[in-house]
C-alpha positions as a printed Julia matrix, in Angstrom:
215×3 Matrix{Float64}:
  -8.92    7.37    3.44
  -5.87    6.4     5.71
  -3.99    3.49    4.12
  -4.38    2.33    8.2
  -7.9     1.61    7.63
  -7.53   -0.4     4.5
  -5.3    -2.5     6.14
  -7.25   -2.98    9.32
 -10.23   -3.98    7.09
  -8.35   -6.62    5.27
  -7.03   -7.74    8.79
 -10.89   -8.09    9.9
 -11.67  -10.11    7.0
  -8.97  -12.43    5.82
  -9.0   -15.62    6.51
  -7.8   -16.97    9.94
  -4.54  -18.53    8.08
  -3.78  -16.35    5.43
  -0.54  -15.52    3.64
   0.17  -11.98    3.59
   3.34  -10.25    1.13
   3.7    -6.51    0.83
   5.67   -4.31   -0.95
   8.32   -2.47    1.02
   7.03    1.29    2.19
   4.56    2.15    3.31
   1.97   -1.37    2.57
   5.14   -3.25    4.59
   4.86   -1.1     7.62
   0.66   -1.52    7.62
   1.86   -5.01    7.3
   3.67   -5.3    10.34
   1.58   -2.84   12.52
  -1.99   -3.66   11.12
  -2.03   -7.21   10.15
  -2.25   -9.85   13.12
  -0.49  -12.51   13.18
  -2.53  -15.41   15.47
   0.17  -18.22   14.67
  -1.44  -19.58   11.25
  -0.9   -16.53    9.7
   2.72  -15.64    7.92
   3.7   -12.5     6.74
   6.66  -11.74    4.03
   7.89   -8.22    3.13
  12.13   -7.64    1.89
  12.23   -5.06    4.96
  15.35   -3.58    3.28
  15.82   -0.01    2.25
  15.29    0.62   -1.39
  14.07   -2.5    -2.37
  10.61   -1.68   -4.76
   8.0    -3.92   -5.86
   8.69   -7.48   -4.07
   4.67   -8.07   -3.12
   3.61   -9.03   -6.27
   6.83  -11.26   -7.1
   6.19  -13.15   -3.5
   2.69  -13.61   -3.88
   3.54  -15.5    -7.01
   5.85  -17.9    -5.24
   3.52  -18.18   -1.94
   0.29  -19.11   -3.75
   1.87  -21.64   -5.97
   3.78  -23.04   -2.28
   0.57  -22.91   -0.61
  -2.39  -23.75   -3.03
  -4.74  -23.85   -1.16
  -4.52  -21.16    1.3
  -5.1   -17.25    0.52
  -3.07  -15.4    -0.41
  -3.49  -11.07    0.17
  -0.91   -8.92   -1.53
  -0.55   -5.62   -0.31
   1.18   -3.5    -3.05
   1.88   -0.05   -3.61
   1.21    2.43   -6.3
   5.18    2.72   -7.56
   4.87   -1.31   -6.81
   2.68   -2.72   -8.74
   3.35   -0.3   -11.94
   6.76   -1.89  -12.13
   5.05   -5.39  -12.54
   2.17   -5.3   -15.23
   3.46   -8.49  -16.66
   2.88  -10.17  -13.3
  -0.64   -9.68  -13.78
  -0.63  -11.28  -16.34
   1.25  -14.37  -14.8
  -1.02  -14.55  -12.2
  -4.0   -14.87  -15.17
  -2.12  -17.28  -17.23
  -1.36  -19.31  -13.75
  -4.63  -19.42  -12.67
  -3.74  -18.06   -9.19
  -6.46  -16.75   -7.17
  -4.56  -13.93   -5.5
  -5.71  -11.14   -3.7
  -3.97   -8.02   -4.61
  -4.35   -4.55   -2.61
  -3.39   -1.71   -4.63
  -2.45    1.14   -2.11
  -2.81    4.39   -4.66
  -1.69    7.55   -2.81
  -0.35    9.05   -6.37
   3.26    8.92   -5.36
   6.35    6.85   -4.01
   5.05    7.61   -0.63
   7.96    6.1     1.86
  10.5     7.85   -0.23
   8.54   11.43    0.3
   8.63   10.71    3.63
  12.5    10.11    4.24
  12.83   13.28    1.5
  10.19   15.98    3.94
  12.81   14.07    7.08
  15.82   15.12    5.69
  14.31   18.72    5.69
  14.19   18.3     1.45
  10.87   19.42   -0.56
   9.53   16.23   -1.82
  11.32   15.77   -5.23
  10.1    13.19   -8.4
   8.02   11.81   -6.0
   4.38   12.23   -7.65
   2.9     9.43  -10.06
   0.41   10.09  -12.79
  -1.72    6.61  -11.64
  -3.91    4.95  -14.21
  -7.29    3.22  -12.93
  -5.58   -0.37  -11.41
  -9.45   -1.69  -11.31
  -9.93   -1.14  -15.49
  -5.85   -2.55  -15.9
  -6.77   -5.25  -14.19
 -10.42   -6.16  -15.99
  -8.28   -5.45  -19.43
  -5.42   -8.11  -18.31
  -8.5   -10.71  -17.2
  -8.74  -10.48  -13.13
 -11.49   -9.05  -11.59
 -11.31   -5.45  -10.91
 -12.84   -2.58   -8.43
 -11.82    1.14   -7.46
 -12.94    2.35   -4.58
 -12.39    5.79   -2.93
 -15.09    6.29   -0.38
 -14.23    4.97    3.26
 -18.08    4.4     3.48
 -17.49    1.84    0.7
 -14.65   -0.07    1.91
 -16.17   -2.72    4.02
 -18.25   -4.15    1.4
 -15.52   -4.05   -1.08
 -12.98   -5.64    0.95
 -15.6    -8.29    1.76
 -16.38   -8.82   -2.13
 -13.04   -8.68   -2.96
 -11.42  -11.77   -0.32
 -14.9   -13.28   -2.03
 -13.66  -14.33   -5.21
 -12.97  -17.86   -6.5
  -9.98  -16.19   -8.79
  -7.46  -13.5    -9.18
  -8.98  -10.31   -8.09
  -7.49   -6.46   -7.25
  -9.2    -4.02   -5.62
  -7.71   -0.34   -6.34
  -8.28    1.89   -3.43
  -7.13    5.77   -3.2
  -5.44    5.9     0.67
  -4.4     9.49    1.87
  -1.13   10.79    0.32
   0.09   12.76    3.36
  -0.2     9.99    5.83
   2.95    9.69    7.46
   4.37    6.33    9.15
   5.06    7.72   12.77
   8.02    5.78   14.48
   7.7     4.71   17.9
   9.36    7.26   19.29
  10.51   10.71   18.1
  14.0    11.19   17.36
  15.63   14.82   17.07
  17.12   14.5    13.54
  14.19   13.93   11.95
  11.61   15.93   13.77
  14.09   19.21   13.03
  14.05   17.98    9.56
  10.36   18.03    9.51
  10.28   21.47   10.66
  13.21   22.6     8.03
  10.67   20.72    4.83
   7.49   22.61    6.47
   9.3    25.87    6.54
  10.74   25.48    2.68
   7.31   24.6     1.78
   5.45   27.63    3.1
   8.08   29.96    1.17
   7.03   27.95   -2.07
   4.06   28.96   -1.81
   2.81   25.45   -0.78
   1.68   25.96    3.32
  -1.37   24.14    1.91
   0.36   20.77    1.62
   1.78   21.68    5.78
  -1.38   21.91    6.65
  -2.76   19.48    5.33
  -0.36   17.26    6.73
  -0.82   18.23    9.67
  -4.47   17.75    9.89
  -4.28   13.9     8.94
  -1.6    12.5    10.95
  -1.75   15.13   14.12
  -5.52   16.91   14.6
């Protein structure tokens, strides 16, 4: 499922003056696209280029700022498997966080800039374990879901708990983050990665692409 749609559910069901952090990629720009912000709400993301794994870290500091308010962490994939031992803070804290895991198998925002450049994507792809049993093993509560027909209820579920909680979900790995307007540079670099994939033998993974983010 787009990575959109997770986001827009946890929009529709957070609560009205939630705290929102997100690893910088591709959960920071759902953040700032997907996530209203009504005046209670704050968001917190680096925003800088290259900077990995700061949702987790600021979630940490938020919820212990703001005790009683929730507190949603959207991470990534990459993220999040930089930061097992935060888990495990957030368990021996007592911190009833709500973490997002974003799994699209891969450092997604850096496969992006790569396929702009015109490159094939490059030590990109991730060999993911299940977040959902990591998290039961390190004492939160735990769920995977990867049906879109599930996530409502899950997301619901999820915000529901009294404590910690993560809810793994698999998000489409060839959603792109469109800008708001299309430059030159890296639309001909599009074109150049498309073309070097179809002579690898991987036209598949074009046209895939191009049937989630354009058809």
């Amino acid at each position: 499922m787009p990575g959109t749609y997770l986001t827009e559910a946890i929009n529709r069901h957070a609560a009205k003056d939630a705290v929102f952090s997100a690893d910088d990629g591709t959960p920071a720009a759902w953040l700032v696209r997907y996530i209203e912000t009504n005046g209670r709400r704050r968001t917190f993301a680096s925003l800088l280029h290259g900077t990995m794994a700061g949702g987790l870290p600021s979630a940490l500091g938020l919820q212990k700022s703001q005790p009683g308010r929730q507190v949603i962490c959207l991470a990534g994939d990459g993220g999040l498997s930089m930061l097992f031992g935060d888990l495990m803070t957030v368990v021996q804290e007592e911190l009833p966080i709500k973490i997002a895991v974003y799994d699209n198998g891969k450092l997604g925002f850096v496969e992006i800039e790569q396929k702009a450049e015109g490159m094939l994507d490059t030590f990109t792809r991730l060999k993911n374990p299940n977040f959902a049993e990591v998290a039961r093993a390190l004492g939160l509560w735990g769920q995977t879901v990867s049906k879109a027909d599930d996530l409502e209820a899950s997301v619901k579920d999820w915000l529901a708990q009294p404590g910690p909680a993560l809810l793994h979900v698999h998000v489409s790995p060839l959603q792109l983050v469109m800008p708001p307007f299309m430059a030159a540079a890296p639309a001909v670099g599009m074109a150049l990665y498309s073309a070097r994939a179809v002579l690898h033998g991987r036209g598949g993974d074009v046209w895939e692409m191009v049937r989630e983010n354009f058809l």
